[in-house]
Short mmCIF file of the C-alpha atoms (twelve columns), coordinates in Angstrom:
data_MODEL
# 
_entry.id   MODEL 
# 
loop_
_atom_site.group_PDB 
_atom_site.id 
_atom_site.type_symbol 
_atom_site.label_atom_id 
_atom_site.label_alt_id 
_atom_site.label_comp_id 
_atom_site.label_asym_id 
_atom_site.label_seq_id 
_atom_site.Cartn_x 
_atom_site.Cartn_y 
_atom_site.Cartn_z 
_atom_site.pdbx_PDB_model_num 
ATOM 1   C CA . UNK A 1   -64.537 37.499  -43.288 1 
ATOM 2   C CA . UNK A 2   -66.203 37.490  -46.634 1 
ATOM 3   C CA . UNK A 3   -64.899 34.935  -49.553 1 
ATOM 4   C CA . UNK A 4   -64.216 37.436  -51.631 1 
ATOM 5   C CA . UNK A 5   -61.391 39.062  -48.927 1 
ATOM 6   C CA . UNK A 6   -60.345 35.789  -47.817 1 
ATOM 7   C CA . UNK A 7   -57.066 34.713  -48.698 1 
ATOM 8   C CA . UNK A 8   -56.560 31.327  -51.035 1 
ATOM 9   C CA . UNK A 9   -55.246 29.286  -48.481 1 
ATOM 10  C CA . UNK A 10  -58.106 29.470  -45.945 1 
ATOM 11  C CA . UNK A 11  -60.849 28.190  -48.694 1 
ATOM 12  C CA . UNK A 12  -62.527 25.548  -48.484 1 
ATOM 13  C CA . UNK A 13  -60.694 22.941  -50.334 1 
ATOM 14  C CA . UNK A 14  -62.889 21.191  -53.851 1 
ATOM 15  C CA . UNK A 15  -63.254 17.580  -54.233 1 
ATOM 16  C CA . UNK A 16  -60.913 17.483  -56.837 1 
ATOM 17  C CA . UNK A 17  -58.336 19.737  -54.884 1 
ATOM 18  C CA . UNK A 18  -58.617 17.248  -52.323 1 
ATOM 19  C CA . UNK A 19  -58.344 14.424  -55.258 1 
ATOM 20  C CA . UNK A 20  -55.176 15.505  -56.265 1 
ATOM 21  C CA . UNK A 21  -53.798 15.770  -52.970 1 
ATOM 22  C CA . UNK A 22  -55.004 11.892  -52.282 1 
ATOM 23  C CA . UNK A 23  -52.828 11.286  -55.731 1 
ATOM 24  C CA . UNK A 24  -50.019 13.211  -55.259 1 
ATOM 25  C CA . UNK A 25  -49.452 12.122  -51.088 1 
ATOM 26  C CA . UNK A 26  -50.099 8.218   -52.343 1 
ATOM 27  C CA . UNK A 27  -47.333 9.120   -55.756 1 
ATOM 28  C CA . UNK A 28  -44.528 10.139  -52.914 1 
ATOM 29  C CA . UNK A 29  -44.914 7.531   -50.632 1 
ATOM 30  C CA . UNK A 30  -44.497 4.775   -53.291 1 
ATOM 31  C CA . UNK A 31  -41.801 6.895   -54.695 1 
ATOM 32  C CA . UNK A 32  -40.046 6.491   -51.069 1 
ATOM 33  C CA . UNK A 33  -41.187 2.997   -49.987 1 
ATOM 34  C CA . UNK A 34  -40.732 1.168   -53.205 1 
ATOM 35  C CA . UNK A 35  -37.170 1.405   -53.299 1 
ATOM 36  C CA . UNK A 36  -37.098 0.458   -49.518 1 
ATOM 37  C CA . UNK A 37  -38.652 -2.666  -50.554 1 
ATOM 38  C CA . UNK A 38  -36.391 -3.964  -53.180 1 
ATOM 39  C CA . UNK A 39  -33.814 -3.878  -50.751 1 
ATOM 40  C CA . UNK A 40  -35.541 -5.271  -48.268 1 
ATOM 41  C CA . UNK A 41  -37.170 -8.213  -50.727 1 
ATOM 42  C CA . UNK A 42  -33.571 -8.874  -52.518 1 
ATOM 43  C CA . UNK A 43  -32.006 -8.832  -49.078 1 
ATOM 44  C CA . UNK A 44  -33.802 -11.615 -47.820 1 
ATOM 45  C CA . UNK A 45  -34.083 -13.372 -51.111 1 
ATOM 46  C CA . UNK A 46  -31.491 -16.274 -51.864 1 
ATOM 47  C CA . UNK A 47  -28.773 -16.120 -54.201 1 
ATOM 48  C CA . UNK A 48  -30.773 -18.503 -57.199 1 
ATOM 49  C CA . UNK A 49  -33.560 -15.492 -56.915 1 
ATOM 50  C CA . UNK A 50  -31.022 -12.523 -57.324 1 
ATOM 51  C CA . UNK A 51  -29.319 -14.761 -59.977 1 
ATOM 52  C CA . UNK A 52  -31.987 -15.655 -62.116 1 
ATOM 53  C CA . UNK A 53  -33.858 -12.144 -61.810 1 
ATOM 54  C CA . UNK A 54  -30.164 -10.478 -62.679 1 
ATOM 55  C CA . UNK A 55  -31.163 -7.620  -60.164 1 
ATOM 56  C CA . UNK A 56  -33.335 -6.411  -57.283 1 
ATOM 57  C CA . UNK A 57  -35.953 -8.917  -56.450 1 
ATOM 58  C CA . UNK A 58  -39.628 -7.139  -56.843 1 
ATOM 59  C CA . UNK A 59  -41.537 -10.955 -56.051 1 
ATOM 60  C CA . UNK A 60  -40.301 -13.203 -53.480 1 
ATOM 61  C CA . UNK A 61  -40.139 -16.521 -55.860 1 
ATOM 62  C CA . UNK A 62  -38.948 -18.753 -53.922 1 
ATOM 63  C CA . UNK A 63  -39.897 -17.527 -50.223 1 
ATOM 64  C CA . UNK A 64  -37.194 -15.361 -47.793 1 
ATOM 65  C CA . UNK A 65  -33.996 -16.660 -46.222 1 
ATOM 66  C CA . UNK A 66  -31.816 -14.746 -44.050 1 
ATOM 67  C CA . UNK A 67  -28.684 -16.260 -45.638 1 
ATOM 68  C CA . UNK A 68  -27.409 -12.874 -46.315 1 
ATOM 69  C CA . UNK A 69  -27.882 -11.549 -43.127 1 
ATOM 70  C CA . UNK A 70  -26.113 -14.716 -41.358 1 
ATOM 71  C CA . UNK A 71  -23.198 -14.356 -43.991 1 
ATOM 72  C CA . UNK A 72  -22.968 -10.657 -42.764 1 
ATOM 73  C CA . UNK A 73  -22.902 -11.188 -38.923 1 
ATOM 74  C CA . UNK A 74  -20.715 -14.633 -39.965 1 
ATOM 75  C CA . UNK A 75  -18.828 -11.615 -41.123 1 
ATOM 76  C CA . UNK A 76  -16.224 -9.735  -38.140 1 
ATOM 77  C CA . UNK A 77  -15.460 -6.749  -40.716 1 
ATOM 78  C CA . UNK A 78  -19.274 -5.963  -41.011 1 
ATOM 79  C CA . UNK A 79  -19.984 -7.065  -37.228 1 
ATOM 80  C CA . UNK A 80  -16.714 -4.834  -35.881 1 
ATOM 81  C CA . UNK A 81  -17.542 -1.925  -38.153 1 
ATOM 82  C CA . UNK A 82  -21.606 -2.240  -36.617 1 
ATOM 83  C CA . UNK A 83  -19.919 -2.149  -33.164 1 
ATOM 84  C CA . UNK A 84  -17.985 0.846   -33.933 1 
ATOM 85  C CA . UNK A 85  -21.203 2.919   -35.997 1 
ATOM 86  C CA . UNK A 86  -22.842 2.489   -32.918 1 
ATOM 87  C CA . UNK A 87  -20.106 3.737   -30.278 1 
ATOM 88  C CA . UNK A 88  -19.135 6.652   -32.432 1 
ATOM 89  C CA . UNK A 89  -22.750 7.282   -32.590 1 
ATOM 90  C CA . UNK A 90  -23.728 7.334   -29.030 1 
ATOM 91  C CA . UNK A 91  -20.371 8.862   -27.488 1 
ATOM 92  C CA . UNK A 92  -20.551 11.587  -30.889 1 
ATOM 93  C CA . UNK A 93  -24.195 12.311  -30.145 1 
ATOM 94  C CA . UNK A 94  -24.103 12.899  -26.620 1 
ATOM 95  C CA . UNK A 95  -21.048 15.007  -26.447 1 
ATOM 96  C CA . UNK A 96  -22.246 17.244  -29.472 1 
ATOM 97  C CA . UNK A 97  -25.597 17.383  -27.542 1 
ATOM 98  C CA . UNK A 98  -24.218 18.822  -24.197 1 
ATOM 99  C CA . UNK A 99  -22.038 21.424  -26.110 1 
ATOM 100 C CA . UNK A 100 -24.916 22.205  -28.069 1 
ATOM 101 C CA . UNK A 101 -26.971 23.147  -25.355 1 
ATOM 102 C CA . UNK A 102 -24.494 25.131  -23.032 1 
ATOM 103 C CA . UNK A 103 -23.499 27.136  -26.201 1 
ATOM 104 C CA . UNK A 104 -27.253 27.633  -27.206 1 
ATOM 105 C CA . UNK A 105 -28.237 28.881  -23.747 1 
ATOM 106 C CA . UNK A 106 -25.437 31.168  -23.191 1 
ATOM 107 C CA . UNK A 107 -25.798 32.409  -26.330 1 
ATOM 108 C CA . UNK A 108 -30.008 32.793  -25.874 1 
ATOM 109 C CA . UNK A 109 -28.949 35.590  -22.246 1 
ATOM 110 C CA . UNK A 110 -28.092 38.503  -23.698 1 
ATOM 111 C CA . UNK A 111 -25.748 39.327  -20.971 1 
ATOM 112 C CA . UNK A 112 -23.064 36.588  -21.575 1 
ATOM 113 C CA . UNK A 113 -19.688 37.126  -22.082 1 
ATOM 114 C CA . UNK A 114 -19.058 37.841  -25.608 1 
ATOM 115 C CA . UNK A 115 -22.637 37.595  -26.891 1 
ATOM 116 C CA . UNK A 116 -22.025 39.151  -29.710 1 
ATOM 117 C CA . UNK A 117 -19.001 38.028  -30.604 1 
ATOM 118 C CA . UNK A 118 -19.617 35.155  -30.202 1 
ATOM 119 C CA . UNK A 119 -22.944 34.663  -31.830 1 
ATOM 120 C CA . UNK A 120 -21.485 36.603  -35.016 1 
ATOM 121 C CA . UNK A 121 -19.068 33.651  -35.167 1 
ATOM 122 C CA . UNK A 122 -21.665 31.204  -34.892 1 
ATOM 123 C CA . UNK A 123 -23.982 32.546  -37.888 1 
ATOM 124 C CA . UNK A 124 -20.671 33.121  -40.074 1 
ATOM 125 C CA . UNK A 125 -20.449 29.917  -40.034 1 
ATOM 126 C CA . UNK A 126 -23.444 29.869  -42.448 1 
ATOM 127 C CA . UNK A 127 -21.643 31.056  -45.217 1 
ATOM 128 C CA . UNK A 128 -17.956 30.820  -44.188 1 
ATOM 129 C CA . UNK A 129 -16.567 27.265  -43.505 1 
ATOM 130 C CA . UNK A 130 -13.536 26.252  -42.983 1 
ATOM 131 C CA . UNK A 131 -12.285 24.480  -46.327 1 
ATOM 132 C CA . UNK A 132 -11.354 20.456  -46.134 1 
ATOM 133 C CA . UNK A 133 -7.446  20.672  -46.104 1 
ATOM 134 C CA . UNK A 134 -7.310  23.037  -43.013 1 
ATOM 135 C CA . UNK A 135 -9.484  20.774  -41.095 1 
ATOM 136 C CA . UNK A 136 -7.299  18.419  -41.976 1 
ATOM 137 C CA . UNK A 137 -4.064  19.745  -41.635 1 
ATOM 138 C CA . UNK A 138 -5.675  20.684  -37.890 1 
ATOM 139 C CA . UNK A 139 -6.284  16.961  -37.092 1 
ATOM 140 C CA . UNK A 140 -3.047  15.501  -38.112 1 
ATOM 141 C CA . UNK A 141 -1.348  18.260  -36.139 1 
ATOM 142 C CA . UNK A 142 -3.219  17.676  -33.246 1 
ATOM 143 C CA . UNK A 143 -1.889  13.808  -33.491 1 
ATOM 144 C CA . UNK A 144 -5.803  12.244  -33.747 1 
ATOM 145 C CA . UNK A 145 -4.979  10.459  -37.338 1 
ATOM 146 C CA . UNK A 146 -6.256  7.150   -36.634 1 
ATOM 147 C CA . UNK A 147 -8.307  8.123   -33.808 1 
ATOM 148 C CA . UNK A 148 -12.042 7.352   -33.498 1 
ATOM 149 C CA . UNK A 149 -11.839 11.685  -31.866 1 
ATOM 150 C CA . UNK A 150 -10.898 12.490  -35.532 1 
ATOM 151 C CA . UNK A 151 -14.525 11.468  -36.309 1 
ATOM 152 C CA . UNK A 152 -16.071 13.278  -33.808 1 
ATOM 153 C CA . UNK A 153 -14.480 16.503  -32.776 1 
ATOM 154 C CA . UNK A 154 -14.873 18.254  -36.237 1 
ATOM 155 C CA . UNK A 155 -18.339 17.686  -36.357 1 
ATOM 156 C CA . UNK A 156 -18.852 17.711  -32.884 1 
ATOM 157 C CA . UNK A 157 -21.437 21.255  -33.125 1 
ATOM 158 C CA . UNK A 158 -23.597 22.331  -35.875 1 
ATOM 159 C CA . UNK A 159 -24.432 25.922  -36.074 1 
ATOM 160 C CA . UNK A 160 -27.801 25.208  -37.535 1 
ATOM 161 C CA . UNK A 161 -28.672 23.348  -34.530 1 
ATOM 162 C CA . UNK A 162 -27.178 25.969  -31.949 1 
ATOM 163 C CA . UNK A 163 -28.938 28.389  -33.570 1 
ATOM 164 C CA . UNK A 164 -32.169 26.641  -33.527 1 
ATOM 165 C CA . UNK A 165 -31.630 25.516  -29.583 1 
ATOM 166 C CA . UNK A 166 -31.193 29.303  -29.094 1 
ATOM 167 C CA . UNK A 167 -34.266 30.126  -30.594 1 
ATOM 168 C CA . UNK A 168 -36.116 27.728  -28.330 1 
ATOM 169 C CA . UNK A 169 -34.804 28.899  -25.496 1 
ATOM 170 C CA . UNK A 170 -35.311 32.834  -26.221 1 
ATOM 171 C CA . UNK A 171 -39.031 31.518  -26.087 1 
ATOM 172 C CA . UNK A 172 -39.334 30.208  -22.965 1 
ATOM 173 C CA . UNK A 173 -40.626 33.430  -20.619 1 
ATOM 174 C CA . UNK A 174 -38.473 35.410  -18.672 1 
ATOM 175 C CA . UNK A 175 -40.450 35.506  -15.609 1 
ATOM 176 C CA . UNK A 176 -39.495 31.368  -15.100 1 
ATOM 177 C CA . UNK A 177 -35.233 32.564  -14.788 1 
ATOM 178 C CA . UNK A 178 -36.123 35.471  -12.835 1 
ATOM 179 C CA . UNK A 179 -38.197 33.493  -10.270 1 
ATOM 180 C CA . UNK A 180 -35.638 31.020  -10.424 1 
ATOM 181 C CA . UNK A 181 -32.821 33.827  -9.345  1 
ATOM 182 C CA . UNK A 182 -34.922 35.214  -6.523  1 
ATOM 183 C CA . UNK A 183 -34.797 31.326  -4.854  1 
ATOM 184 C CA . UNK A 184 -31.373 31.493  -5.470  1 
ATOM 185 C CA . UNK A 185 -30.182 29.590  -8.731  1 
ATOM 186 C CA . UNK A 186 -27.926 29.545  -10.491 1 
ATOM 187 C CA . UNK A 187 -27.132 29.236  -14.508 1 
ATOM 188 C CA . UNK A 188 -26.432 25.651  -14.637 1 
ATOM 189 C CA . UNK A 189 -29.396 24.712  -12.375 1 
ATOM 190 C CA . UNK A 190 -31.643 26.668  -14.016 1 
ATOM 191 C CA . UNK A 191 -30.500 25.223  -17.358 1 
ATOM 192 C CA . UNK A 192 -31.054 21.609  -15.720 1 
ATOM 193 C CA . UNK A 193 -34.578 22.303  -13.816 1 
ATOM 194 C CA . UNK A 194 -36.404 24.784  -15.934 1 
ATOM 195 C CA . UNK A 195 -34.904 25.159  -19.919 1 
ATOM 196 C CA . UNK A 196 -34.017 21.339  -20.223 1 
ATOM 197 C CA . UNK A 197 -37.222 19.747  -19.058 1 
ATOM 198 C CA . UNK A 198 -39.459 22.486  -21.241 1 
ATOM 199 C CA . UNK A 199 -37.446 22.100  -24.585 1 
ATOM 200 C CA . UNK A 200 -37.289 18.174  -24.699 1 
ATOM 201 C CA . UNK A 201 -39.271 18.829  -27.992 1 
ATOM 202 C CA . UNK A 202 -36.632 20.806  -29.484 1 
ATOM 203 C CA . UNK A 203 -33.656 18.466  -27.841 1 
ATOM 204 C CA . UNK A 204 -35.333 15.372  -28.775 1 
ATOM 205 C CA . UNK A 205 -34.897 16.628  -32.611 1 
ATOM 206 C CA . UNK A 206 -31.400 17.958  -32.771 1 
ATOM 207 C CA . UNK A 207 -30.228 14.698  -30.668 1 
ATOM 208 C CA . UNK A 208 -32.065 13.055  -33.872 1 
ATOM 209 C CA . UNK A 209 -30.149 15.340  -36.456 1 
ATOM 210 C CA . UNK A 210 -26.580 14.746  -34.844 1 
ATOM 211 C CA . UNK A 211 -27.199 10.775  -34.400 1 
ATOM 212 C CA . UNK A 212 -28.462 10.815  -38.165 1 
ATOM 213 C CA . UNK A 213 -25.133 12.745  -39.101 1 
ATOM 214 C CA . UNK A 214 -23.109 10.586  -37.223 1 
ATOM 215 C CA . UNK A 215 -24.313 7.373   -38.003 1 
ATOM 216 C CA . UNK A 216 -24.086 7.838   -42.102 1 
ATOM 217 C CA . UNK A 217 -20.767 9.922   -41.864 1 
ATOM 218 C CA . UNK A 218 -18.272 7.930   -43.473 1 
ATOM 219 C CA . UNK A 219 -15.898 10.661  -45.038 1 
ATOM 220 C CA . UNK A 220 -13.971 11.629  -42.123 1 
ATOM 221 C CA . UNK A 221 -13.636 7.878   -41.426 1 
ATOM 222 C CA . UNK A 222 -12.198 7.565   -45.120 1 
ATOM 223 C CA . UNK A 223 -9.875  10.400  -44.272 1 
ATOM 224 C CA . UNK A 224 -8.348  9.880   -40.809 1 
ATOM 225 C CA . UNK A 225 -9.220  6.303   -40.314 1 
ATOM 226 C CA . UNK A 226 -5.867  4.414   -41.375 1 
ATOM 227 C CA . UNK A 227 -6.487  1.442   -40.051 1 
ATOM 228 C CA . UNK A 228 -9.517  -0.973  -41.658 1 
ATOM 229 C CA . UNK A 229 -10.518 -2.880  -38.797 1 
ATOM 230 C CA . UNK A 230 -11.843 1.118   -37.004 1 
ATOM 231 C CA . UNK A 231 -13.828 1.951   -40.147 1 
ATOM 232 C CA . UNK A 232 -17.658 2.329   -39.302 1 
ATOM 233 C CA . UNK A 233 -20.713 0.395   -40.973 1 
ATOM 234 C CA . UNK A 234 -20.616 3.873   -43.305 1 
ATOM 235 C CA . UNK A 235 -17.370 3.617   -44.983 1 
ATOM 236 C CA . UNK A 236 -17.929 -0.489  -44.969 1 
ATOM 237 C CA . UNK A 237 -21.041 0.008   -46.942 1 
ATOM 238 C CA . UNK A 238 -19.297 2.510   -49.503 1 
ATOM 239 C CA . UNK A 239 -16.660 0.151   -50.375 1 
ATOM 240 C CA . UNK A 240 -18.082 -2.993  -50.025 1 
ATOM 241 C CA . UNK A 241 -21.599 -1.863  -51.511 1 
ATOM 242 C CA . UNK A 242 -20.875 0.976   -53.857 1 
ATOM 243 C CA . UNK A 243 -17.403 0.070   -54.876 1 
ATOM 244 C CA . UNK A 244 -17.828 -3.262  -55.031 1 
ATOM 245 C CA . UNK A 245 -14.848 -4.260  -53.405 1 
ATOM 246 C CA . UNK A 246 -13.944 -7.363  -51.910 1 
ATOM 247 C CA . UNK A 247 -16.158 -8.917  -48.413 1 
ATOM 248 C CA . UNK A 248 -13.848 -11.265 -46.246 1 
ATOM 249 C CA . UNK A 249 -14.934 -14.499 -45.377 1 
ATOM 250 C CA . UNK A 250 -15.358 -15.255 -42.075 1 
ATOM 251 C CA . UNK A 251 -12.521 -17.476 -42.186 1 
ATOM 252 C CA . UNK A 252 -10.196 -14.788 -43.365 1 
ATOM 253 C CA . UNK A 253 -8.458  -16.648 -45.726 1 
ATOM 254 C CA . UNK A 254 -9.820  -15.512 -49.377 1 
ATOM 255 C CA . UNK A 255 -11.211 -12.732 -50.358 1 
ATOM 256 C CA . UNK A 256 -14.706 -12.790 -52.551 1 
ATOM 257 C CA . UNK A 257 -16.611 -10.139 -53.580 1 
ATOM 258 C CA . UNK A 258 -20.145 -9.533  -51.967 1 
ATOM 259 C CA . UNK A 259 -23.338 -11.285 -53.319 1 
ATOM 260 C CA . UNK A 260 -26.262 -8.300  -54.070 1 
ATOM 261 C CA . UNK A 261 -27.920 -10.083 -51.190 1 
ATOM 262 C CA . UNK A 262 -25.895 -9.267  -49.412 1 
ATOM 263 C CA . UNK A 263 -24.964 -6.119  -50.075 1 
ATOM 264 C CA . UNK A 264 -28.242 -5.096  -49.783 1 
ATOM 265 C CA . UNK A 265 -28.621 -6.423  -46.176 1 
ATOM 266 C CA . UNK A 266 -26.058 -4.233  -45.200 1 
ATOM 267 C CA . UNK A 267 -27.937 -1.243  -46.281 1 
ATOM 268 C CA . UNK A 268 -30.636 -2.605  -44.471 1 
ATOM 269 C CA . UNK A 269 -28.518 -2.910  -41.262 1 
ATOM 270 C CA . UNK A 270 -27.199 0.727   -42.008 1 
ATOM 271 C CA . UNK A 271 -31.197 1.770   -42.555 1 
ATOM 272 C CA . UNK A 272 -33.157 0.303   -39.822 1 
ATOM 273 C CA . UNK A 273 -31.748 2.504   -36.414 1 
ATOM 274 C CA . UNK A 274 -32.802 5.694   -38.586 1 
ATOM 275 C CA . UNK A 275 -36.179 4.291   -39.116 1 
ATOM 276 C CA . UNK A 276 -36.574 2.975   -35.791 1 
ATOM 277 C CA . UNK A 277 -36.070 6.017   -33.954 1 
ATOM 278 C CA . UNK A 278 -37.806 8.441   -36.608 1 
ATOM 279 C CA . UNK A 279 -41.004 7.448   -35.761 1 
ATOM 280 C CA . UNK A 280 -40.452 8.233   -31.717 1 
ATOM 281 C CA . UNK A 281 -38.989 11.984  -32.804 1 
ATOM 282 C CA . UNK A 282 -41.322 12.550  -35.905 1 
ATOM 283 C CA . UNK A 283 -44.050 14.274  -33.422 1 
ATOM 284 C CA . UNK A 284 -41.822 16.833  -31.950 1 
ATOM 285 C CA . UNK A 285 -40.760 18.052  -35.007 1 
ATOM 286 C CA . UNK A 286 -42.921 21.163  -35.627 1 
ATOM 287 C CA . UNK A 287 -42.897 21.714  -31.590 1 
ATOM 288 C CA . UNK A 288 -39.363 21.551  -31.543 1 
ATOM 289 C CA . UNK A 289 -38.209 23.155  -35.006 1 
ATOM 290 C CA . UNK A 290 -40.375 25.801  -36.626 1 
ATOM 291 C CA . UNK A 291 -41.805 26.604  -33.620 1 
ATOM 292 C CA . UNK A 292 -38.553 27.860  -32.150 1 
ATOM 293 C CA . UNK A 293 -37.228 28.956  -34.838 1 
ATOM 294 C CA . UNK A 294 -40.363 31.286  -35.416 1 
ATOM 295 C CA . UNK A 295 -40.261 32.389  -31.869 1 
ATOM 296 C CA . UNK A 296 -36.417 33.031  -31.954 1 
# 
């Protein structure tokens, strides 16, 4: 193909195109790791640094302590409500995983009982949800107030995530579940032996998207979570880091308000699962997401 009927994107990129591309990748990722760390720096700085810079600490002055984070595991309202992030997490992930899953694949065979209806439902839920008091009104009827189920349930499957399971599964080729019928298979072992092991690209991702979700929810928490000592790290570090509100001492007999310290070691805490487990999911993203959804 000549230049001249080539399209823009398939030329040969300039030194200075490639320049600004240098500049502008280098701009973002200061832009995303300087604030990262400041909190990391003022959480492990002592309470003379953060006092005498008035702020977050940009130069370790006087060297790193982990007084903040001992104060915070010292701490059995930050070290209870770590606990509970990471139950809600794991039990809320894996359940919204396995319905996630069945619903994507019955709704990727065309022949399934109420395809259509059903899968209309799912994509109205695009631009139709239900509004906050209904969903509420639906939990306290059901009696799950003060129930770590009132967390999980409502948020328990994504449409955006069925829909893009169902697109990776409308990819895989039809000759695999017809082979698979002809030895004699049936739906939920060819769902276990053939569709689950090919789209761990695709499962690996959404399991990432619902942990994510469920891990930084605190609002459903805030609404159905009565009693304090169920909240999650989420709703912990909104009161105790954005509203400023009073951190127990370990003792539990006065009340003082959080040091910057550490409040930012508890947004460190809150941080470091997402950014440990990013890294291990980062590489099926394009398998797993465009791909299927381009395919679907």
């Amino acid at each position: 193909m000549s230049s001249r009927n080539r399209p823009a994107w398939e030329e040969k990129p300039t030194a200075a195109g490639l320049a600004a591309k240098g500049a502008s990748i280098v701009v973002i990722a200061l832009l995303i790791l300087f604030p990262l760390y400041t909190i990391a720096l003022t959480s492990l700085s002592s309470g003379d640094t953060v006092n005498r810079v008035g702020g977050l600490v940009i130069w370790p002055g006087d060297g790193v302590t982990f007084e903040a984070y001992e104060q915070m595991f010292r701490n059995p309202v930050v070290l209870r409500s770590l606990v509970v992030s990471l139950g809600i997490t794991a039990v809320g992930t894996a359940v919204s995983v396995v319905v996630s899953i069945l619903g994507a694949y019955s709704l990727s065979r065309p022949g399934s009982f109420g395809h259509k209806t059903i899968l209309f439902s799912v994509l109205l839920m695009f631009v139709i949800f239900p509004g906050l008091i209904p969903v509420y009104l639906w939990v306290s009827a059901i009696g799950l107030r003060d129930n770590y189920l009132a967390i999980i349930l409502p948020m328990a499957v994504s449409a955006f995530n069925v829909v893009v399971l169902r697109a990776f599964f409308m990819s895989i080729p039809q000759e695999l579940f017809d082979a698979a019928r002809i030895d004699g298979a049936g739906e939920f072992r060819v769902l276990w032996q053939i569709v689950t092991p090919l789209s761990k690209a695709v499962i690996a991702v959404v399991t990432l998207f619902y942990a994510v979700a469920y891990w930084n929810n605190w609002f459903n928490a805030f609404l159905y979570l009565d009693d304090t000592g169920k909240w999650p790290l989420a709703l912990v570090l909104r009161t105790y880091v954005v509203e400023s509100a009073p951190l127990p001492q370990a003792s539990g007999l006065q009340d003082a308000p959080p040091t910057l310290a550490v409040k930012m070691a508890i947004v460190m805490i809150a941080i470091i699962p997402a950014l440990i487990i990013y890294p291990f999911v980062q590489k099926h993203f394009k398998k797993g997401v465009i791909i299927g959804a381009v395919k679907g």
